[in-house]
C-alpha positions as CSV (number, residue, x, y, z in Angstrom):
1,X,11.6,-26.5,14.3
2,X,14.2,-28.0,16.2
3,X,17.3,-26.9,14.3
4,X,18.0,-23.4,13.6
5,X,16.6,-21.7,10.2
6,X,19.2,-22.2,7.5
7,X,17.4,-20.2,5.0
8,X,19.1,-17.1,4.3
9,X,16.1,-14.4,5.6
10,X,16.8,-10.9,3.9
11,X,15.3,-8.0,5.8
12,X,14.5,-4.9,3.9
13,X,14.3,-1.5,5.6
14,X,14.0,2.3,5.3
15,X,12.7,4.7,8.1
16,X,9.6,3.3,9.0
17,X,10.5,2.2,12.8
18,X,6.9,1.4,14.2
19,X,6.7,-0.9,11.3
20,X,9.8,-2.4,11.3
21,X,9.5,-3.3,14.9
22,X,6.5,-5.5,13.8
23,X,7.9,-7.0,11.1
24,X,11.3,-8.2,12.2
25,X,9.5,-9.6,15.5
26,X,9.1,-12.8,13.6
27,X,12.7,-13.1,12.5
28,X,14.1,-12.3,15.5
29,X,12.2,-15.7,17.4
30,X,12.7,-17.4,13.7
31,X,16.9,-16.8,15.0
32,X,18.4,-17.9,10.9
33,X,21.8,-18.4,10.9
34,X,22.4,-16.2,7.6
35,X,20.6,-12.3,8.1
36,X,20.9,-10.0,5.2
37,X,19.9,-5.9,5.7
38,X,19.5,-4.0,3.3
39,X,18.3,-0.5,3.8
40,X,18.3,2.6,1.5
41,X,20.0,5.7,2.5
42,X,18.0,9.1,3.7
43,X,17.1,11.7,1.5
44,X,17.2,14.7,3.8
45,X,18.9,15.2,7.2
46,X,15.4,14.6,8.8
47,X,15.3,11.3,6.9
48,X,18.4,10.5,8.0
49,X,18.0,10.3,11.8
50,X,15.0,7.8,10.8
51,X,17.3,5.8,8.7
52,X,19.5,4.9,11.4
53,X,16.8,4.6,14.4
54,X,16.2,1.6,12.5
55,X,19.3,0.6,11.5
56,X,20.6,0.8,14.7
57,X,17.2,-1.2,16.4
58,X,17.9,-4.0,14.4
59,X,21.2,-4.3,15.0
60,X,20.9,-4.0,19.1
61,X,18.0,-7.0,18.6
62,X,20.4,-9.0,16.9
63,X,21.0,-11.4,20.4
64,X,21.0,-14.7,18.5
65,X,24.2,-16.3,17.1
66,X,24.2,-15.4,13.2
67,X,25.7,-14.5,10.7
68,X,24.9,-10.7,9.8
69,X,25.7,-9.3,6.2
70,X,24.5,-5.6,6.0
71,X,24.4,-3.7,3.0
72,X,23.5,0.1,3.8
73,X,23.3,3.2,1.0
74,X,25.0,6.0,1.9
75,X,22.3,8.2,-0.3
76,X,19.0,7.8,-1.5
77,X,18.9,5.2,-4.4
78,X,14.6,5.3,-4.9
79,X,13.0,1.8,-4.7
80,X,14.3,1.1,-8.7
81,X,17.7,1.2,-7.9
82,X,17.8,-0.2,-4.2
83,X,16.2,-3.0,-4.3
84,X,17.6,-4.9,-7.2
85,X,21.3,-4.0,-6.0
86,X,20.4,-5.0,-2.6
87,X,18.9,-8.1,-4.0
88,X,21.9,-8.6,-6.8
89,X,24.2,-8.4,-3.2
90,X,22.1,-11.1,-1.8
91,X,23.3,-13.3,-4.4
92,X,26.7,-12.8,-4.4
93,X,27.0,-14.8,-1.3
94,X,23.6,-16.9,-1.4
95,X,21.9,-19.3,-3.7
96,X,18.4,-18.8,-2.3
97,X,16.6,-16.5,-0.1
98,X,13.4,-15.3,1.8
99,X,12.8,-11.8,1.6
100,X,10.6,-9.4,4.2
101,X,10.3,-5.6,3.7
102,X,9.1,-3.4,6.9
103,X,5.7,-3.4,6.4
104,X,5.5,-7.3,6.1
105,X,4.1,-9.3,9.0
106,X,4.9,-13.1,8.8
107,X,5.0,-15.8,11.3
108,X,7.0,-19.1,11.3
109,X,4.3,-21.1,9.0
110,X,5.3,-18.5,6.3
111,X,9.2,-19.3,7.1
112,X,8.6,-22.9,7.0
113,X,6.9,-23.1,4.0
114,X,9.6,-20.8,2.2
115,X,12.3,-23.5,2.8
116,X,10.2,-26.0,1.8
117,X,9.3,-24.8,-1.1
118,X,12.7,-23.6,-1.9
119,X,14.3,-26.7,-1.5
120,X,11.7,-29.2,-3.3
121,X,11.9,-26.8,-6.3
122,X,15.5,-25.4,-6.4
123,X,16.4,-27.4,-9.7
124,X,13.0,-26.3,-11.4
125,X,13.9,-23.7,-13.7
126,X,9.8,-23.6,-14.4
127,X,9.2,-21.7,-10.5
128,X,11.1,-18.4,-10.5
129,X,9.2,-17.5,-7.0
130,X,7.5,-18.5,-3.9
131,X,4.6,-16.0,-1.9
132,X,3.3,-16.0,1.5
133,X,0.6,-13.8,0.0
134,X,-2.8,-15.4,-1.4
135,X,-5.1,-12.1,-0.4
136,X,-8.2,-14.8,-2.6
137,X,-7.7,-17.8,-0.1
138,X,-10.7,-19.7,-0.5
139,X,-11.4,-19.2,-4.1
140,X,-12.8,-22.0,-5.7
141,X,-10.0,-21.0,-8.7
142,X,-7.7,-22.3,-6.4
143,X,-8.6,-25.8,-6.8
144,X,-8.1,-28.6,-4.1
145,X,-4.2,-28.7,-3.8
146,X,-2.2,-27.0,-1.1
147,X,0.1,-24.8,-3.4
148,X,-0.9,-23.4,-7.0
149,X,1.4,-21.7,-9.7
150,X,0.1,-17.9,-11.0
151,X,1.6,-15.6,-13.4
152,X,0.5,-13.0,-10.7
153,X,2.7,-14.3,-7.6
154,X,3.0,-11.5,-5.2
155,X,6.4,-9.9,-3.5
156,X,4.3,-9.2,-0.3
157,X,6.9,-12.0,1.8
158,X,8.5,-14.0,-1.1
159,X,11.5,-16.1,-1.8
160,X,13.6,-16.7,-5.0
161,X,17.0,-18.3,-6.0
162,X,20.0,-17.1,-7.4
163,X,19.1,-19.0,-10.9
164,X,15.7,-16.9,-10.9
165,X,16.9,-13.5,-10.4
166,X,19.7,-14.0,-13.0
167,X,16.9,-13.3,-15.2
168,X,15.9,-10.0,-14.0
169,X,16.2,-7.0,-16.1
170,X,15.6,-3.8,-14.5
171,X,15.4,-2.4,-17.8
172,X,13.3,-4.7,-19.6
173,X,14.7,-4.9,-22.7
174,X,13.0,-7.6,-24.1
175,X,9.5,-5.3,-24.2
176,X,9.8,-3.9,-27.4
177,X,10.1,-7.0,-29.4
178,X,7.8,-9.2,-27.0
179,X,5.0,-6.1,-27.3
180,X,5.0,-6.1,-31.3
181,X,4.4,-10.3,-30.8
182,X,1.1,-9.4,-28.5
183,X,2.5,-12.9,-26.5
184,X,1.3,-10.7,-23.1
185,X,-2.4,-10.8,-25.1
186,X,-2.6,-14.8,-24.4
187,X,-2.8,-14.4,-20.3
188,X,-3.9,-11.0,-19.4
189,X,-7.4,-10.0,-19.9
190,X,-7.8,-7.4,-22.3
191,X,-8.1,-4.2,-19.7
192,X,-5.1,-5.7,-17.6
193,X,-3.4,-6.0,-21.2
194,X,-3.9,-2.0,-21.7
195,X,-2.7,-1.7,-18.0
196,X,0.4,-3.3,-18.3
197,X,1.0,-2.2,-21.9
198,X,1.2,1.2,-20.5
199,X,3.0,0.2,-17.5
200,X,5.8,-1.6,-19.1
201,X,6.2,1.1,-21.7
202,X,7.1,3.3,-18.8
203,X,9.4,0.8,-16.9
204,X,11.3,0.9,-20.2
205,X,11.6,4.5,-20.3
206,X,12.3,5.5,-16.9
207,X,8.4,7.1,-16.1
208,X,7.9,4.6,-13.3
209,X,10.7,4.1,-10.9
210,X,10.0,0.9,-9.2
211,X,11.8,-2.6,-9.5
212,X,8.9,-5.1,-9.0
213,X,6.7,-5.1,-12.1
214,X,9.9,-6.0,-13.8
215,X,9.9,-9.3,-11.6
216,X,6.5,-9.9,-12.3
217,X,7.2,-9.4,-16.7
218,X,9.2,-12.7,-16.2
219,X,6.2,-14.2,-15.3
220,X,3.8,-12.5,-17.9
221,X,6.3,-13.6,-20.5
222,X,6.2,-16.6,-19.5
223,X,9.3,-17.4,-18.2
224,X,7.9,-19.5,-15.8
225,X,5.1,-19.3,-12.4
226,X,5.3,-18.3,-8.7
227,X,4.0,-20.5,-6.7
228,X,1.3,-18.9,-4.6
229,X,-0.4,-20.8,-0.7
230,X,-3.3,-21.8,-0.2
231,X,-3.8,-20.0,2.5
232,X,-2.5,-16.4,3.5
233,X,0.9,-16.4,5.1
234,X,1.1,-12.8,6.1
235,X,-0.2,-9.5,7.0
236,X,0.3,-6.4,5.2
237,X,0.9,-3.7,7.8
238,X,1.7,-0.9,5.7
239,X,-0.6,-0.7,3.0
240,X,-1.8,3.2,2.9
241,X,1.1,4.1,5.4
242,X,2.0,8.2,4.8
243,X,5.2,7.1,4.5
244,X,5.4,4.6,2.1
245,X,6.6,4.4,-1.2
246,X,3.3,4.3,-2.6
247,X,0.8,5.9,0.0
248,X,-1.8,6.8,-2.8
249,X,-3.9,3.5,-2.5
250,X,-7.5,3.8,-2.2
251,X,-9.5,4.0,1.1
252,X,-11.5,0.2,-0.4
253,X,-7.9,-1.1,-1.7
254,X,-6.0,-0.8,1.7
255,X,-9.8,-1.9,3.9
256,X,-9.5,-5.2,1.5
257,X,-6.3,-5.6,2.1
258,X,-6.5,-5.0,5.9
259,X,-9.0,-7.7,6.7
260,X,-7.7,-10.4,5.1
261,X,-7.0,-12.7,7.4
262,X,-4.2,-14.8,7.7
263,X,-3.5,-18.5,8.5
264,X,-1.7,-21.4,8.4
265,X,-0.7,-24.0,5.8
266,X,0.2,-27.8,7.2
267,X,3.6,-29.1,6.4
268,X,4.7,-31.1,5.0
269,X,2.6,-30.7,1.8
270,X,1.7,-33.0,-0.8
271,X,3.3,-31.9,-4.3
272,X,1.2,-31.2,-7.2
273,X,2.4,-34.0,-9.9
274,X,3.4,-31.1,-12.8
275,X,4.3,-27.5,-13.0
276,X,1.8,-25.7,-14.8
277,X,-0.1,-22.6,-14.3
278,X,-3.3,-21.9,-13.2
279,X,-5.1,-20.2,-16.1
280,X,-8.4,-20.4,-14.1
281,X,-6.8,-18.7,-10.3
282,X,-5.3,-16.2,-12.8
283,X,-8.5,-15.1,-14.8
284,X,-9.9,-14.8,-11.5
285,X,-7.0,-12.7,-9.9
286,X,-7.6,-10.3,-12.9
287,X,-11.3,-9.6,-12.4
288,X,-11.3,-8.9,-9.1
289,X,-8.3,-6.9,-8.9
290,X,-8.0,-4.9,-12.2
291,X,-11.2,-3.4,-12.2
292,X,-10.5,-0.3,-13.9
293,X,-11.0,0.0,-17.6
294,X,-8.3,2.4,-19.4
295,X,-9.9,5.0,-21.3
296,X,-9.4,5.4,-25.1
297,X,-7.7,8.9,-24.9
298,X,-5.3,7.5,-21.8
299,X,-4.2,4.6,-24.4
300,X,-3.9,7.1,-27.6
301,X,-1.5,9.6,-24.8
302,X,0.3,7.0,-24.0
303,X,0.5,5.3,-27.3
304,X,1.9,8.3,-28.6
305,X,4.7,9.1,-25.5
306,X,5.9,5.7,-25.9
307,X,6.5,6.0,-29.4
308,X,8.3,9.4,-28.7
309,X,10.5,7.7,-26.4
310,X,11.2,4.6,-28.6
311,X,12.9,7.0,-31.0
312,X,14.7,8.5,-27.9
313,X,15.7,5.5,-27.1
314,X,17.0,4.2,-30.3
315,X,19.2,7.1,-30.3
316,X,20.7,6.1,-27.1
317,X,21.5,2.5,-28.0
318,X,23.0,4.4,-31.4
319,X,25.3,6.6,-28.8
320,X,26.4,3.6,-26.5
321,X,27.6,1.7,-29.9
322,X,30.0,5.0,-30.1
323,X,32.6,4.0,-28.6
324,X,34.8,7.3,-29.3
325,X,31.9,9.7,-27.6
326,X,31.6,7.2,-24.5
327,X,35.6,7.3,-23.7
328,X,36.0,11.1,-24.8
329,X,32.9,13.2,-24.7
330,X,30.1,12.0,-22.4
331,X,29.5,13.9,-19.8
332,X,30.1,12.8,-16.5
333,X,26.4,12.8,-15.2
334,X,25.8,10.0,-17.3
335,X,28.5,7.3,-16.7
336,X,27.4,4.5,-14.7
337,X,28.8,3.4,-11.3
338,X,30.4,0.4,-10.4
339,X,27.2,-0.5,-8.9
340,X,24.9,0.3,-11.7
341,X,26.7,-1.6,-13.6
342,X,26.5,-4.5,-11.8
343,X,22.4,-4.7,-11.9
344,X,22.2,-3.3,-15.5
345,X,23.4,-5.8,-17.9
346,X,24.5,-4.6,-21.5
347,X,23.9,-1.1,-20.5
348,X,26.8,1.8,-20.9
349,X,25.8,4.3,-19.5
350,X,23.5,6.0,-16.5
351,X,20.0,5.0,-15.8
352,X,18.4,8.2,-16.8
353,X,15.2,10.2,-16.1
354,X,12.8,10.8,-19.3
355,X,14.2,14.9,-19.2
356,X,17.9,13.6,-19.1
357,X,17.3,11.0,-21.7
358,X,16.5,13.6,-23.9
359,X,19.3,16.3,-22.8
360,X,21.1,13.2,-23.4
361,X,20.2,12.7,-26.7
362,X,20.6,16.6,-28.0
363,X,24.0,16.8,-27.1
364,X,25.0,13.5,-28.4
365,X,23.1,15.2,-32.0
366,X,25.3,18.5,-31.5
367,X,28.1,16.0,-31.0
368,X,27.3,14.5,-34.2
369,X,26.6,17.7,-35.8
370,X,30.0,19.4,-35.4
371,X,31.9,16.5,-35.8
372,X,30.2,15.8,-39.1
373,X,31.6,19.2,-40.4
């Protein structure tokens, strides 16, 4: 690559130093002229000296000419409410990126393809995503191209544009209405249906605070495909790391994950002649990684939680629609931020845990109550 990377390269951290040494390695020799940090703030003192060990190592390994845009929490937002406000920063100022968390190991193949990929597609409202991941390189499913487009694109080194994450909802609003159509029924196999039923249910209602599946609805909606390598482009290096996000995988998942080997795709590629997805590469995704049936009692206790919360949250859209009780008598705890409000469109008031969505709702119903007197 003879001229420097002009692709912004975003670089997300937390407290994991040993890994984040590793994984900003390849970005330091990559030397982009735009670098984007986001990191989320600590949440404990102990935390806190973690937090800024790496802060501070990435910054003192910054010897290249760039430009730097840094983008630090001062407290603990959780994954649901760091990363799309980091990302929703990204693209105030940017109108396409290549995003690497800690525990992401890349090389410049990975980089390369990224930018090519972001520019041939950029006007293509069909891709919303580019991977580096392909942990099922080799799969005949794959077919005999160099690139393929998947409903199940993974964020494990990944690359969007600003006209893609406009569609992100955090909140996935749509759910309700796009779960009574059973659209979700025409690509995902019947126990990856039940999964994700369950799954979105709780992304709606604030069980499951994490930001990614609600990338990956666009996709199982059909908004439009990632567009997934032929080969692997990366190494995950954290999978089953203590102090992870999610350090509950099991023993065989993070094994798998650990030997997949990574390689190299040659560039420039040669384009597939039409945007479409890969209905076989995606039956084939499901089988071998949703292997887990859910139980018929799981389904009827969840069935019944999400109706309770459907009425919960009816009565919450009912409250933001009153405007006098929003100005006048909500509590504090529960107005957004300037920053929450950037990220969740159409909403009034705080993102809220399932127990304050319903001490939510039984004030707003004594509100009612007295003022109906």
């Amino acid at each position: 690559m003879d001229q420097q990377y002009d692709i912004p390269v975003v670089m997300i951290v937390y407290k994991r130093l040993d890994l984040t040494k590793r994984s900003f390695a390849p970005i330091r020799e990559l030397q982009p002229k735009e670098l984007y940090i986001i990191s989320d703030g600590p949440r404990s003192a102990e935390e806190e000296e973690k937090v800024q060990a790496v802060r501070s190592y990435i910054e003192e390994h910054i010897d290249w000419p760039c430009h730097v845009h840094k983008n630090y929490a001062k407290k603990n937002m959780g994954l649901r409410y760091r990363m799309p406000s980091g990302m929703q920063w990204v693209f105030e100022t940017a109108d396409k990126a290549v995003f690497v968390e800690d525990d992401i190991d890349t090389s410049r193949n990975f980089f390369e393809f990224c930018r090519d990929m972001l520019n041939h597609y950029e006007s293509d409202d069909r891709v919303l995503m580019v991977t580096g991941s392909n942990i099922y390189a080799g799969d005949d499913s794959f077919g005999i191209g160099d690139i393929t487009f998947s409903a199940f694109a993974s964020i494990w080194g990944w690359a969007t544009w600003k006209r893609a994450w406009e569609q992100y909802d955090v909140n996935i609003h749509s759910w309700r209405e796009i779960r009574k159509t059973g659209q979700l029924k025409k690509i995902l196999h019947k126990n990856v249906y039940d999964y994700y039923k369950i799954l979105y249910d709780d992304l709606q209602y604030h069980w499951y605070r994490t930001w990614d599946h609600q990338w990956t609805y666009l996709m199982h909606i059909g908004k439009g495909v990632g567009i997934v390598p032929k080969y692997n482009l990366i190494n995950n290096i954290g999978m089953g790391s203590a102090e992870g996000e999610h350090p509950a995988d099991s023993q065989e998942r993070v094994d798998f994950v650990s030997s997949v080997l990574r390689g190299e795709i040659k560039l420039p590629i040669h384009y597939p002649e039409k945007v479409a997805r890969n209905a076989a590469y995606d039956d084939m995704y499901q089988q071998r990684t949703y292997t887990v049936k859910t139980g018929f009692l799981k389904k009827v206790k969840y069935g019944i939680r999400a109706w309770y919360y459907g009425k919960v949250h009816e009565m919450i859209r009912e409250m933001e629609n009153d405007t006098e009780y929003l100005e006048q008598c909500l509590p504090g705890k529960y107005k957004m931020s300037e920053v929450e409000q950037v990220y969740n469109k159409g909403d009034k008031i705080r993102l809220v845990t399932p127990r304050e969505m319903r001490r939510c709702v039984r004030e707003y119903q004594r509100y009612r109550k007295s003022t109906s007197k």
